[in-house]
C-alpha positions in Angstrom: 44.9 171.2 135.3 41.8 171.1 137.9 39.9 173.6 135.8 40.3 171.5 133.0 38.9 168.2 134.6 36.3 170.3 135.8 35.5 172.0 132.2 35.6 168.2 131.1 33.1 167.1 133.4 31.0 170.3 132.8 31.2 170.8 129.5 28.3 172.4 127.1 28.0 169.1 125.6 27.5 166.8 128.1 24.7 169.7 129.5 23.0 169.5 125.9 22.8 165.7 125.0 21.0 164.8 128.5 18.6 167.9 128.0 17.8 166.7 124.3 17.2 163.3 125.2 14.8 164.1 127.8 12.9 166.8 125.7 13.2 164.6 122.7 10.9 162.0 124.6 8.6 163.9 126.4 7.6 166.1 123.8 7.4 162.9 121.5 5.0 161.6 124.3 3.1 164.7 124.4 2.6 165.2 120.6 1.0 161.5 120.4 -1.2 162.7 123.8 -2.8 165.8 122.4 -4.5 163.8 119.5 -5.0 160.8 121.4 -6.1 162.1 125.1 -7.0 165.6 124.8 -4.6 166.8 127.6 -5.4 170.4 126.3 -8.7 169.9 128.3 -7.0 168.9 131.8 -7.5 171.4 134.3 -6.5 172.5 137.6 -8.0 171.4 141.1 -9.0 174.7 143.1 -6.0 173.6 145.7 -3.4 174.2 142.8 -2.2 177.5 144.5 -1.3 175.2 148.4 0.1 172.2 146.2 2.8 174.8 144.1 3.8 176.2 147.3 3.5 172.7 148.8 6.2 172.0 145.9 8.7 175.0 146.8 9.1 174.0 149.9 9.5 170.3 149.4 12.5 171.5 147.0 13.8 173.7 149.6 13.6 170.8 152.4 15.3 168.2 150.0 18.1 170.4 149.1 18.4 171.6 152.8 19.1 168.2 154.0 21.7 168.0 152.2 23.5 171.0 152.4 23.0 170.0 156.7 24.2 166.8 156.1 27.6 168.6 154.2 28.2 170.6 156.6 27.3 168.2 159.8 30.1 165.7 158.2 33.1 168.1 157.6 31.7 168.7 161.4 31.6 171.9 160.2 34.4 172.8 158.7 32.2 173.7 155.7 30.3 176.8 156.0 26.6 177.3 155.0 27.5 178.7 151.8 29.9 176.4 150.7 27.4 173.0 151.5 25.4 174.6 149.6 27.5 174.9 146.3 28.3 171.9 146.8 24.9 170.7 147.4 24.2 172.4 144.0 26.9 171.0 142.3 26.0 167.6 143.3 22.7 167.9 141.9 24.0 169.4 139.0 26.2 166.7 137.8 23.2 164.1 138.2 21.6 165.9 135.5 24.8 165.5 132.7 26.2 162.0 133.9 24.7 158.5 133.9 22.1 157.5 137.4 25.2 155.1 138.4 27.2 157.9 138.1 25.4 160.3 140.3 26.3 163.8 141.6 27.6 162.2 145.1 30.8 160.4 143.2 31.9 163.7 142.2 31.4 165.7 145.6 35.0 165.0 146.3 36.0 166.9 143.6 34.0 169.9 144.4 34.6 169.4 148.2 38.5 169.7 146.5 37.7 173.3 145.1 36.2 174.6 148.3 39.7 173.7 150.3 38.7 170.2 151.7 41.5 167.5 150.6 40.4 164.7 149.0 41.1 162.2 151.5 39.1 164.2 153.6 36.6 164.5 150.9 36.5 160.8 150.1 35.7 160.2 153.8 32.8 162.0 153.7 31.4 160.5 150.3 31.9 157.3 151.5 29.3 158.3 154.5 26.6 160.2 152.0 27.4 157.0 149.7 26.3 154.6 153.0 23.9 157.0 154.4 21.7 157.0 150.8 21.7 153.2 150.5 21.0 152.6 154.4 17.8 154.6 153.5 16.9 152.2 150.7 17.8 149.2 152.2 15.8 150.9 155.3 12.8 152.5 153.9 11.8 149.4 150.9 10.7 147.0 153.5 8.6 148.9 155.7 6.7 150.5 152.0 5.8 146.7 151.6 4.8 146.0 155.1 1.8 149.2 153.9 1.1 149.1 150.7 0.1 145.4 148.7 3.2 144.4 146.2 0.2 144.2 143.3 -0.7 147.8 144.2 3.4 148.9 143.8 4.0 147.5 140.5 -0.2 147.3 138.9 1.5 149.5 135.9 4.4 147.6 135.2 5.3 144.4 134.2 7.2 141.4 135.1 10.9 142.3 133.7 10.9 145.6 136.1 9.4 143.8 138.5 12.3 141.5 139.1 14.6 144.5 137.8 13.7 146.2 140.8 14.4 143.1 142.9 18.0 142.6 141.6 18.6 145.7 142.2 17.5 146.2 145.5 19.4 143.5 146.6 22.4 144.8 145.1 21.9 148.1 147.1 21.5 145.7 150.1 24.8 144.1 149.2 26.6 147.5 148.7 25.5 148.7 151.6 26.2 145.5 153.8 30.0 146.1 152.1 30.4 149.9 152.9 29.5 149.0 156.7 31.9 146.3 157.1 34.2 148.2 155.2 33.5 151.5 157.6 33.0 150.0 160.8 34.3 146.4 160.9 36.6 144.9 158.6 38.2 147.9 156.3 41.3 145.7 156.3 39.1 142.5 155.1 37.1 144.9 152.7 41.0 146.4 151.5 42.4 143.4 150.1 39.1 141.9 148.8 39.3 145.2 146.5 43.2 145.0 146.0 43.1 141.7 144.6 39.8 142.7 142.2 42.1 145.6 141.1 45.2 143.0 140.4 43.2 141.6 137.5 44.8 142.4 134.1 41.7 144.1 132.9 41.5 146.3 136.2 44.8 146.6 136.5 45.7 150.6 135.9 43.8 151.7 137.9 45.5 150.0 140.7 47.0 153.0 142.2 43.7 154.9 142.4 41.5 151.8 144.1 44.9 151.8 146.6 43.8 155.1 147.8 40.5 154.8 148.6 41.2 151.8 150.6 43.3 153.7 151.9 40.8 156.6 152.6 38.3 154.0 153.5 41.0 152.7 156.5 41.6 156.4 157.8 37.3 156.9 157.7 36.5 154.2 159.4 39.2 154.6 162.6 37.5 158.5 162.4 34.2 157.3 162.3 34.4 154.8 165.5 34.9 157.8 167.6 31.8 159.4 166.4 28.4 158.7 169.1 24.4 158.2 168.2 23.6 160.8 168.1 26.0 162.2 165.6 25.2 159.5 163.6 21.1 160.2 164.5 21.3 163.3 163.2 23.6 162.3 159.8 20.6 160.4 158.9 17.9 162.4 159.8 18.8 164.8 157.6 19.0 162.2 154.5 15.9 161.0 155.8 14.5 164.5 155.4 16.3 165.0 151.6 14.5 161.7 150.2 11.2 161.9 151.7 10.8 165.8 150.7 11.8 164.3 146.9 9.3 161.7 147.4 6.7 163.7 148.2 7.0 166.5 145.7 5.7 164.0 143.1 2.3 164.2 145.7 2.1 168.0 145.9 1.8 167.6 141.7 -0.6 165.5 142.0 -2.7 167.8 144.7 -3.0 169.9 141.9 -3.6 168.1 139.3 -5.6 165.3 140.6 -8.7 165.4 143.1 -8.3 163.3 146.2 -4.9 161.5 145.1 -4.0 158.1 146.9 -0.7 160.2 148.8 0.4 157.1 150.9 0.9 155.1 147.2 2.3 158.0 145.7 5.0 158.3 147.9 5.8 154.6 148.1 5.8 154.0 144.2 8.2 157.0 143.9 10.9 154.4 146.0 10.5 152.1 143.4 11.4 154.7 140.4 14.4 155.9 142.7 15.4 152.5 142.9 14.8 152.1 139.1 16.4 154.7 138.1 20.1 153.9 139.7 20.6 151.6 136.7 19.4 154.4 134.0 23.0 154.4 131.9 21.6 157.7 130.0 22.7 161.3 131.8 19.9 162.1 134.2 18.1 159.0 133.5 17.0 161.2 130.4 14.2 159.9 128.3 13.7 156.8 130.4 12.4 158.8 133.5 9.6 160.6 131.6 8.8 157.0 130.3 8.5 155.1 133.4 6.9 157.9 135.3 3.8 158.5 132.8 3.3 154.8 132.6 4.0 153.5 136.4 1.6 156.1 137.5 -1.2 155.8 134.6 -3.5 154.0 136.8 -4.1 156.8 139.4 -4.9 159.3 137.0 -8.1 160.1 134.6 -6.2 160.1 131.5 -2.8 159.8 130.1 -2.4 163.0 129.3 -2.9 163.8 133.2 -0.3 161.3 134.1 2.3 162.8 131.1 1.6 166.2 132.2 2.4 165.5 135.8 5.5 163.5 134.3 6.5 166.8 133.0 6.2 169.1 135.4 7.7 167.0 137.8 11.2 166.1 135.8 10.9 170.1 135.6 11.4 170.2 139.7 14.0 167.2 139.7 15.6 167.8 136.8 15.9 171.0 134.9 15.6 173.3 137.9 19.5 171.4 138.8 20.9 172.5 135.2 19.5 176.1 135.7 21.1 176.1 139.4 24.2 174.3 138.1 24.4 176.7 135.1 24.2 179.6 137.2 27.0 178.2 140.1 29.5 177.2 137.3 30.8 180.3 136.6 32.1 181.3 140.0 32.9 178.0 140.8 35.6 177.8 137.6 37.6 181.1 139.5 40.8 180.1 140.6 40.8 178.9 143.9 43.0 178.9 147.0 45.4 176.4 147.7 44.0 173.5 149.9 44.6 174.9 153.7 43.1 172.6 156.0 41.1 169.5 156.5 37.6 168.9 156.8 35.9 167.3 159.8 35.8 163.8 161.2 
């Protein structure tokens, strides 16, 4: 039964309608740029060779905050290897469902297949789950207090623009609920989500919200006994994940572009992140190669240059995960253990 849920969610066709989406539209975009922006003539600066390794290890600091961060929760109880399959797996699922989705709701289940219960593993989503948004809700402010709003959003117009807005205030809200349901008020936060779920329209699947309140209960009496500097170091390392994704988007444009503006680079890419969370199609496929070659138009010679970086960048973010997922899958479908133990908290 768990290998079929996981086939389900895995499955060849939900890898291959994401992928032709996304090269659908960016090889539609970069038919229409050859003839109108000569991107065949775009070269290289001469610090291409620094900016690719630049890249590699901006890839390999993202995904080792969060293979830390999996194995700092489970305090442990997860070893290298198996954060990082998970890690993997995470990232892999972003790629084949929807941005609201996200790899992160389905950790549980692969936290499940590496011999973590999924109370246990629904107490440590609920943490990455906080932990991302805190960032967000952290980090957008301070972008604003450096960089001029008309600098941010110069490429795009008024409908993302208050998009982005709505959004972020519905991260803020989120994120304001996960804490009082966490540390303060899970009981307050239980039956707010209880009596949601006794709707007629929400009603079957009652039984499933009842147990993650009641995994939200158990997490937060766990959590209260954890110090700073437990905490410190949880969001260091998804500090470290989202600022080494941010700033692979500059080490493109090192190589690419003379001189770049890094500071603006980095602090539009909080904006697409932001964005992108309401994306309904797999991966944000199609609409990420779209937003990315327009929103960064203006820093670049030509559209081509601003395409081409588009490209090359959904190639580190996006298609890099499916070849990692695709090559993690088939071990990961081997019949397991039975669930032994708990992890962590």
């Amino acid at each position: 039964m768990q290998n079929d849920s996981f086939t389900n969610i895995l499955s060849g066709k939900k890898i291959l309608i994401p992928v032709a989406i996304g090269m659908v539209v960016a090889l539609g975009m970069l038919f229409h740029d050859i003839h109108s922006s000569n991107i065949s003539r775009l070269t290289l600066t001469p610090d291409w060779g620094w900016a690719l390794l630049a890249a590699v290890a901006l890839i390999m600091g993202r995904e080792a905050g969060y293979i830390l961060r999996y194995r700092m929760l489970s305090d442990h109880s997860l070893s290298w290897r198996q954060s990082f399959r998970i890690t993997m797996m995470c990232e892999f699922a972003s790629t084949v469902t929807p941005s609201s989705v996200g790899g992160s709701s389905l950790a549980m289940l692969f936290m499940k297949r590496e011999n973590v219960d999924m109370g246990r593993g629904t107490s440590i989503v609920l943490i990455t789950l906080f932990l991302d948004e805190l960032f967000f809700v952290v980090t957008c402010p301070l972008i604003f207090i450096f960089i001029p709003g008309h600098w941010l959003f110069a490429t795009l117009g008024s409908g993302i623009r208050i998009s982005f807005w709505c959004i972020y205030g519905l991260v803020s809200l989120w994120t304001v609920m996960l804490y009082l349901g966490i540390f303060i008020k899970p009981s307050f936060i239980k039956s707010m989500i209880m009596w949601i779920f006794r709707l007629r329209l929400l009603r079957k699947w009652q039984s499933g919200a009842s147990k993650f309140c009641e995994d939200l209960v158990a997490t937060s009496i766990a959590l209260r006994r954890k110090n700073i500097i437990w905490w410190s170091r949880a969001f260091l390392a998804t500090a470290i994940s989202w600022i080494c994704r941010y700033a692979l988007v500059g080490a493109i444009f090192w190589a690419i572009i003379p001189d770049p503006n890094t500071a603006l680079i980095l602090a539009r890419q909080a904006v697409v992140w932001l964005i992108l969370i309401i994306v309904p199609t797999p991966g944000g496929s199609g609409v990420s190669e779209w937003l990315f070659a327009r929103y960064y138009a203006d820093m670049v010679t030509s559209h081509g240059a601003s395409l081409l970086i588009a490209l090359i960048w959904r190639v580190f973010t996006y298609y890099l995960y499916i070849i990692a997922g695709l090559l993690v899958i088939p071990g990961w479908l081997k019949p397991k253990s039975k669930v032994t133990g708990k992890a962590g908290l």
